[in-house]
N, C-alpha and C positions, 0 to 999 in steps of 0.2 A: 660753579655753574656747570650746567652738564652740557655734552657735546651734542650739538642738532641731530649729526648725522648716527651719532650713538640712539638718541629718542628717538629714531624713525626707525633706525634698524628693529631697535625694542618693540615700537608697536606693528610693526608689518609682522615680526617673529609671533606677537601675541595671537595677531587676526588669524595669520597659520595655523598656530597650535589649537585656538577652540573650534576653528572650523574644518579643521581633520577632528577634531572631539566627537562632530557631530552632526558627519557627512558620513561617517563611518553606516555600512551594512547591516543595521541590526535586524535580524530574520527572525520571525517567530515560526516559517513552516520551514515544511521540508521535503524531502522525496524518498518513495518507498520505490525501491526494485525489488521485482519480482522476475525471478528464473522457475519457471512452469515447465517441468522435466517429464518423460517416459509420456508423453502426448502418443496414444494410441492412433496414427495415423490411417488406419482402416477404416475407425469412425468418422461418420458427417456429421454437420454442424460444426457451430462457433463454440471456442471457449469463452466463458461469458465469467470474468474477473470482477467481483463484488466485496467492496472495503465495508464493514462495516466500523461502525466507531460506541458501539454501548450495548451491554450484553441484552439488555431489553428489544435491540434490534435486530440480533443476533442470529439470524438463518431467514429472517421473514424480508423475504425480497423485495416487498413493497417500503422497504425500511432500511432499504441499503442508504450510506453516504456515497459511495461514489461507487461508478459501474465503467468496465472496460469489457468491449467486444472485440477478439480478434481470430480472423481465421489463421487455423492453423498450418503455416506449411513446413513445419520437422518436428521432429520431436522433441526440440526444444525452443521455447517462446521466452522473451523477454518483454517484460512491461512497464511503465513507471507511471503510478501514482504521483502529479505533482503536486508543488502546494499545499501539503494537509498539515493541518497549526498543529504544533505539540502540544502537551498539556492533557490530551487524554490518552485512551486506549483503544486496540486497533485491532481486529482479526479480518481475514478475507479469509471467502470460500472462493472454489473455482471450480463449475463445471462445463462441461465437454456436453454442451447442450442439441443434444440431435434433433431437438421438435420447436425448436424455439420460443421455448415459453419463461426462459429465464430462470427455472428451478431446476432444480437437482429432482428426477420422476423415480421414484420406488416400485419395487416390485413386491407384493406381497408374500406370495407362494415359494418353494417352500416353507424362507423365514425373512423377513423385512431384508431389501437389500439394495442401493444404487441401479435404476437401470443405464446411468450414464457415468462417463466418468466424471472422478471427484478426487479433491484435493483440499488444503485447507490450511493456514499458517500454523509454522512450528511442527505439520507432520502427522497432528495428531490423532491416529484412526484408532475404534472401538466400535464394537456393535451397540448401536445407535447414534444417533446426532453427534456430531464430535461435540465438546462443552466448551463455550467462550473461554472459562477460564484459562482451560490448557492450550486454547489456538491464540489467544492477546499476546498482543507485544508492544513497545511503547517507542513511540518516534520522539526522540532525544537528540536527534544530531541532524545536520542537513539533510543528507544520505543514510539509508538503511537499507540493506543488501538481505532479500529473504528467498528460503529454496523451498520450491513446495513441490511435493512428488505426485502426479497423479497416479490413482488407482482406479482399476475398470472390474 
């Protein structure tokens, strides 16, 4: 016959172990930082930080997932996206919005060009639209640490 004090130890040890099983933290988001570098501080206006999450929504501001405004006071801004689920794909543009209308404003003359500053994940500048493909990046882990350079 087994000992009382043995069968209580045993099931208080069981109730322990499945309810650390499954109290445990399981997180499906996560958080993006963002380090927003070379902020021309001469220009006015907010920097206006736009996640996008699908390449079909991919520069069209009415179609951002999530929008950060902040004024700039150095030349370098730190921001954090929180909360965004894993599972898909991600780019942010970032502009130095002097008219506040939320977009990046072009100049035509002499050849298509930013009138404000801009930036964009992973870096990626070409003459024209930077491409989702080369600015996505994928949120895998709690934290994700990204550098994005502006250019004026």
């Amino acid at each position: 016959m087994m000992d009382y004090k043995f069968l209580k130890l045993l099931f208080f040890s069981m109730i322990f172990i499945v309810n650390a099983l499954f109290s445990q933290d399981i997180t499906d988001t996560g958080n993006i930082e963002v380090s927003i570098q070379n902020i021309d501080m001469d220009e006015e206006g907010d920097l206006v930080i736009l996640l996008f999450n699908s390449e079909e929504s991919w520069l069209e501001v009415e179609l951002f997932y999530k929008i950060i405004k902040v004024s700039p006071e150095k030349e370098t801004e730190k921001i954090v996206f929180e909360n965004i689920p894993f599972g898909s794909d991600y780019a942010i543009e970032v502009v130095h919005d002097e008219n506040g209308n939320l977009k990046m404003d072009m100049r035509i003359l002499p050849y298509p060009k930013p009138k404000e500053g801009v930036g964009v994940s992973n870096n990626t500048f070409r003459a024209g639209p930077p491409e989702y493909e080369k600015a996505k990046f994928s949120l895998d882990k709690p934290t994700i640490e990204l550098v994005i350079q502006m250019k004026y």
